[in-house]
C-alpha positions in Angstrom: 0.0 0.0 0.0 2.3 2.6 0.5 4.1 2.0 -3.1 0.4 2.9 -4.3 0.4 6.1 -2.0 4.0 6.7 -3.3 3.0 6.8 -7.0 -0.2 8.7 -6.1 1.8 11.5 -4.5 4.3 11.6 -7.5 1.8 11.7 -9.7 0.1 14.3 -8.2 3.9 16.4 -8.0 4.0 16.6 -11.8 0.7 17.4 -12.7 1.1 20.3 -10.3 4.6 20.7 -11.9 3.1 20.8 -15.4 0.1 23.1 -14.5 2.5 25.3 -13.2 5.1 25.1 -16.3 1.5 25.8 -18.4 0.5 28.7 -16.1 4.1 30.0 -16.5 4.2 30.0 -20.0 0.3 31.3 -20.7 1.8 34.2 -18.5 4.6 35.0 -20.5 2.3 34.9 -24.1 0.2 37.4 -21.9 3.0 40.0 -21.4 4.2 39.3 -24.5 0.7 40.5 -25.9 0.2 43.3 -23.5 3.7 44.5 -24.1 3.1 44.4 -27.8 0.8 47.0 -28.3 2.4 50.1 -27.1 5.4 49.0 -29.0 2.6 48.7 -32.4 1.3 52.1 -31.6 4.6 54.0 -31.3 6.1 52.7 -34.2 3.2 53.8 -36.2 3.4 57.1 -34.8 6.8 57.4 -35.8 6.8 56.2 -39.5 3.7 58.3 -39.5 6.0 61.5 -38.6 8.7 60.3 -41.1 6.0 60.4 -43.7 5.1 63.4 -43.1 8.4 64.7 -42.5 9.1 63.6 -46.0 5.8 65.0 -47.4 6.4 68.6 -45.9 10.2 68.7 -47.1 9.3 69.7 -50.5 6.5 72.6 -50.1 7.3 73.9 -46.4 9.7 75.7 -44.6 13.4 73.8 -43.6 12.7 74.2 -39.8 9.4 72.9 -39.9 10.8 69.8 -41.7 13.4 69.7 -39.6 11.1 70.2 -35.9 8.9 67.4 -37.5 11.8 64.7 -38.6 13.3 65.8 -34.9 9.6 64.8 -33.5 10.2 61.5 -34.9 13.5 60.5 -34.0 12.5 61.4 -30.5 9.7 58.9 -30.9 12.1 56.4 -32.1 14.4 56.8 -28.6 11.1 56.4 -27.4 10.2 53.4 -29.4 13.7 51.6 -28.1 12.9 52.8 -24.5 9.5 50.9 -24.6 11.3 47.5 -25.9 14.2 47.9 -23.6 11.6 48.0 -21.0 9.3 45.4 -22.4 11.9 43.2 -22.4 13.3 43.7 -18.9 10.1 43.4 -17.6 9.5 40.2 -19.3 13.2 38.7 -18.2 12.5 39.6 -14.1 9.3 37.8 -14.8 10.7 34.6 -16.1 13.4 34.9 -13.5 10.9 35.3 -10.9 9.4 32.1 -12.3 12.7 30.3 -12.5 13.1 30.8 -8.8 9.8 30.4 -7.3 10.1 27.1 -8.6 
């Protein structure tokens, strides 16, 4: 009997094991995801100010251009920002899993 009780409890150990890994990972796609659409968003934004940075050039003043193609390199230090942090976020989260078990 307590070979059957033995095997019962390590059965039990990996399925929580498993579930967990599962859990784990389902987390992860979820940051992924949620870290996803900021970084979508701002890089629209900023191809959106090259374009028009690009339209403008032609019939507008130089410092206009210039204020508009400066708008958009700012939001693409932003853009890096966002992924930098994106991806710190998601690393002390999988290490946070990694040690809780």
């Amino acid at each position: 009997i307590g070979n059957a009780v033995d095997s019962a409890a390590d059965l039990i150990l990996g399925s929580v094991k498993l579930v967990r890994n599962g859990i784990g990972a389902a987390t992860m796609i979820c940051l992924i995801l949620i870290g996803l659409f900021p970084v979508i968003k701002l890089l629209i934004v900023m191809l959106l100010h090259y374009g028009v940075s690009a339209l403008l050039e032609p019939i507008s003043d130089a410092r206009l251009t210039a204020a508009v193609s400066g708008t958009a390199q700012a939001m693409q230090m932003l853009l890096k920002l966002v992924v930098m942090a994106c991806m710190l976020f998601f690393l002390l989260v999988a290490l946070i899993c990694g040690v809780a078990g």
